[in-house]
C-alpha positions in Angstrom: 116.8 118.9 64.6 116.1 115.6 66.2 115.1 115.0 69.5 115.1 112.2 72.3 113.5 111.3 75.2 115.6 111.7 78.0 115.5 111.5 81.3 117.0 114.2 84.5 117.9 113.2 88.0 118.9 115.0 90.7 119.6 114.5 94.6 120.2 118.1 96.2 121.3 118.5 99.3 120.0 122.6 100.0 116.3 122.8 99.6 117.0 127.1 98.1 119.0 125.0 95.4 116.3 121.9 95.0 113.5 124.4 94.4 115.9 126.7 91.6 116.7 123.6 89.8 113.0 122.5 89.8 112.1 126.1 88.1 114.5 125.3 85.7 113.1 122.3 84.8 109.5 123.6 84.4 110.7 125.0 81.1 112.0 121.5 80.1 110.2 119.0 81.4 107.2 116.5 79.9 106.8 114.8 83.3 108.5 114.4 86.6 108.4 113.3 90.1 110.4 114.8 93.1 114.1 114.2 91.8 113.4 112.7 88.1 112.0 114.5 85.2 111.1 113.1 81.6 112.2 115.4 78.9 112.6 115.6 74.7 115.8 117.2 74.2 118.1 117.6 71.4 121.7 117.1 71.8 122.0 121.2 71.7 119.2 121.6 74.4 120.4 118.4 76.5 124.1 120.5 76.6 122.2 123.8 77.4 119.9 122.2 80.0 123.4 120.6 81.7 125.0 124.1 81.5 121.6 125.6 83.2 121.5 122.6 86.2 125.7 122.4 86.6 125.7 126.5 87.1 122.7 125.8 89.9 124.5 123.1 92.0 127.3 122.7 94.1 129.5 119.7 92.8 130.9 119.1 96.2 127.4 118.3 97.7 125.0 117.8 95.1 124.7 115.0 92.4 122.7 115.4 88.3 122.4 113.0 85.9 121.0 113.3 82.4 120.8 110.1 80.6 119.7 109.3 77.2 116.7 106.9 77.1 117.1 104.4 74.0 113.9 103.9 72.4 114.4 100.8 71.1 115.8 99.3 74.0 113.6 97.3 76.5 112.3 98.8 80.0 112.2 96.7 82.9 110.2 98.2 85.4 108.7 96.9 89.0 105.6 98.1 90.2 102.5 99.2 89.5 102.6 101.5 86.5 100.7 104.2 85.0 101.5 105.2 81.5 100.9 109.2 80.9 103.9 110.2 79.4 104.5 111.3 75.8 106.3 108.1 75.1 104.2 105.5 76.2 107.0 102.8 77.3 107.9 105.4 80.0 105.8 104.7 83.1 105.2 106.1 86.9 105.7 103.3 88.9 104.2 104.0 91.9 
């Protein structure tokens, strides 16, 4: 089964919901901040992770985005950065 780094993002309007969705992610999650997580998911885990967060939210006020990271692809970042991630491209920019 291959996995890929991948990366969650979330703006949640109701903090009862923000807090359930961040439990969720505890299980998942490499690394985060606030709203964005770093994760390595296969495609079967990114679809049951989706199905975990999308049963958590309310569509009407809340947004989620999981998106594939490429690894061969270039970052461009702004910042100040400080890598401690799994993948070392990923950064915190701070």
């Amino acid at each position: 089964m291959s996995r890929n780094p991948i990366i969650i993002a979330y703006d949640i309007s109701a903090n009862a919901t923000r807090r359930q969705i961040y439990k969720i992610l505890l299980e998942w999650r490499l690394d985060g901040q606030k709203s964005v997580h770093e994760c390595v998911l296969s495609i079967t885990e990114a679809q049951e992770l989706f199905i975990q967060l999308g049963q958590a939210i309310d569509p009407a006020t809340d947004r989620l985005l999981l998106a594939w990271v490429a690894p061969r692809r270039p970052l461009y970042t702004c910042g100040v950065g400080r890598v401690d991630a799994l993948f070392t491209k990923l950064l915190n920019i701070h």
